[in-house]
Phi, psi and omega in degrees: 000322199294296202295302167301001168293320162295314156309313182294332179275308152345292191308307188322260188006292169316308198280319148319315179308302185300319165249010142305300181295308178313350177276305155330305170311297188313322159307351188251314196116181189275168201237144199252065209253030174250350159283079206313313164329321179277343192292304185299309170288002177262319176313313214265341187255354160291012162228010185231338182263126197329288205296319168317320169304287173352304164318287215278316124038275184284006179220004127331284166335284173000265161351288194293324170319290170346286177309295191323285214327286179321310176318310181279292154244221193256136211293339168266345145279002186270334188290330188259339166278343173298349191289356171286336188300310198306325177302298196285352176286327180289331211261301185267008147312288161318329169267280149008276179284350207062044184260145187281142184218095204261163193297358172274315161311315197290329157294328146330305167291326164280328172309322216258342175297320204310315200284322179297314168327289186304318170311302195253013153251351183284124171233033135233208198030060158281152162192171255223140181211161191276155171333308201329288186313318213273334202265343165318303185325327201247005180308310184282327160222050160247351159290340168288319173288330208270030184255354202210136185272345168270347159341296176282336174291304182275004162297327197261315157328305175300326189296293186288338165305285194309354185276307207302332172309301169294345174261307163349304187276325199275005163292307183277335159329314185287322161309303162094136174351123171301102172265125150259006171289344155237127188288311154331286182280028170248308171298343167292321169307306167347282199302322156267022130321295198295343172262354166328126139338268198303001175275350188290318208263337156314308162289320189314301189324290193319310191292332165303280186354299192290338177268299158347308171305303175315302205290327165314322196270005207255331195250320194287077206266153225269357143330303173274336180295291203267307175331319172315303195308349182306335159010291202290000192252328163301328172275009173274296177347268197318301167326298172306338206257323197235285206268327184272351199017068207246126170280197213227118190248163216293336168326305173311304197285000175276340177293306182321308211269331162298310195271353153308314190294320185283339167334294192296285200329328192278133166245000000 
C-alpha cells in the first residue's frame, strides 16, 4: 500500500509541475534561444514567477518520490504505472489551461499511455532484434523532426531524459533501497546520493531536459508536449538494450511500436 501510495504521488506531482510551468511559460511567450539578447529576461523571469517556482516545486518532489520509488522497485514498473501522467496531463490541461484536446490527440496520448504500459511490464519472451527493425520504427518521426522545432526540441529532451534516467536508476542500484526508518541512516544515503557519479551526471542530463521542456511549453501545448515526450521511454528502451546491455523482450518491443503508432497519431 505505501509503495502505491508513493506512485500515486509520483503521477500528481509530476503531472502538476508540468502544468504550473506550462502556464508560466505561456504567460511569458515563445522563447527565442538562438537570441542571446532574450536570455536575460527569460533568466529573470525563471526566478522571479510564482508559477515557475510552483513548477520546479512540485517536481523537486517528483524527482525525491522518484529516487525512493526506483530505490524500491524494479525501474520498469515504476515506468508503466507512470505512464498514467500522460492521460492526466490531457485531463488537467483541459481543465486547468483550457487547452483544446482533440479526438485524435487524445487517442494518441492513449495508444502511447497504452504501449509504455506494455513496456514496462513485459518480462519474457525475450529476443535479439537488428538496428534495422528499430530504424523502420522510426522513419515516421524523424520525418517530423527535420519538418519541426518542437519535434527537435522533444528529441533532445527524450535524448537527455533517458540518459539521466538510466544512470539514475543505475545509481540508486548502487546505494541500495531509501531506508526511512532511521534518520541517520537516511543522511547517509543522502550523502552518496550527491557524490554518486551517475547520479551527478543524471541530474545534469535531467536538467538539460528540463530546460528544453520549459522552453517548448512557451510555444507548445503541454498536452501535445508531454504525451511526445514518451520517446524517451524508447530511447530508455534502446539504452538498457546497447549500453546496459539487457535484452528487449518481444513485449517490449510491441510497446515500443504502440508508443511510435501514437507518437505519429498525436498531433
Amino acid at each position: 500500500m505505501a509503495n502505491l501510495i508513493l506512485l500515486f504521488l509520483l503521477s500528481i506531482t509530476q503531472v502538476l509541475g508540468d502544468i504550473w510551468l506550462s502556464k508560466a511559460m505561456k504567460q511569458f511567450g515563445e522563447v527565442n534561444l538562438v537570441n542571446f539578447e532574450s536570455w536575460m529576461p527569460l533568466i529573470i523571469y525563471l526566478l522571479t514567477n510564482f508559477w515557475i517556482w510552483l513548477g520546479v516545486i512540485f517536481l523537486m518532489l517528483s524527482l525525491g518520490l522518484y529516487l525512493t520509488v526506483i530505490s524500491k522497485l524494479d525501474l520498469s514498473y515504476v515506468l508503466s504505472i507512470h505512464s498514467s501522467t500522460y492521460l492526466l496531463n490531457a485531463l488537467f490541461a483541459w481543465l486547468i489551461l483550457d487547452e483544446t484536446i482533440s479526438n485524435m490527440r487524445f487517442f494518441g496520448t492513449l495508444i502511447i499511455t497504452i504501449g509504455v504500459f506494455i513496456v514496462g511490464l513485459s518480462k519474457s519472451l525475450y529476443e535479439d532484434r537488428q538496428h534495422d527493425n528499430f530504424n523502420l520504427l522510426f522513419m515516421g518521426l524523424f520525418l517530423r523532426f527535420y519538418m519541426s522545432k518542437t519535434w527537435f526540441a522533444i528529441a533532445i529532451i527524450a535524448l537527455a531524459d533517458s540518459t539521466g534516467d538510466l544512470c539514475l536508476a543505475r545509481g540508486m542500484k548502487q546505494i541500495g533501497e531509501v531506508n526511512f526508518k532511521s534518520l541517520n541512516g537516511l543522511f547517509e544515503q543522502i550523502g552518496k546520493v550527491i557524490i554518486n557519479p551517475l547520479i551527478i551526471v543524471g541530474v545534469v542530463c535531467q536538467t538539460i531536459a528540463f530546460l528544453s521542456f520549459i522552453s517548448v511549453l512557451s510555444w507548445a501545448d503541454v498536452s501535445f508536449v508531454r504525451p511526445a515526450t514518451a520517446l524517451t521511454y524508447i530511447c530508455s528502451i534502446l539504452g538498457a538494450k546497447f549500453w546496459l546491455k539487457e535484452k528487449v523482450s518481444l513485449g517490449r518491443f510491441i510497446g515500443i511500436i504502440f508508443i511510435v503508432i501514437g507518437l505519429i497519431v498525436n498531433r
